[in-house]
N, C-alpha and C positions, 0 to 999 in steps of 0.2 A: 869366202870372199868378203864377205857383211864384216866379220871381225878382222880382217886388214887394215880396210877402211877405218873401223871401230881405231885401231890401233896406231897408223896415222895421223887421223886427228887428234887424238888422245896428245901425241909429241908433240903435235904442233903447238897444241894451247899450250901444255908444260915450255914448251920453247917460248912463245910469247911473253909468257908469265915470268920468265926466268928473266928473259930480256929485261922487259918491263920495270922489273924489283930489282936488276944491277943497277938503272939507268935513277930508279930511285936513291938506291944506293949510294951512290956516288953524284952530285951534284956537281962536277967540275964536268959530267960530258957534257958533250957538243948534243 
């Protein structure tokens, strides 16, 4: 159960992160 969790959060921050560095990426978003 501990390592689901473990493994959810895990994507979530790589999602944030991934967000994050497009939104860097590209300076014409909103």
């Amino acid at each position: 159960m501990t390592f689901t969790i473990y493994a959810a959060l895990k994507a979530l921050i790589i999602l944030i992160v991934a967000v994050r560095f497009s939104y860097r990426l590209d300076p014409n978003s909103p």
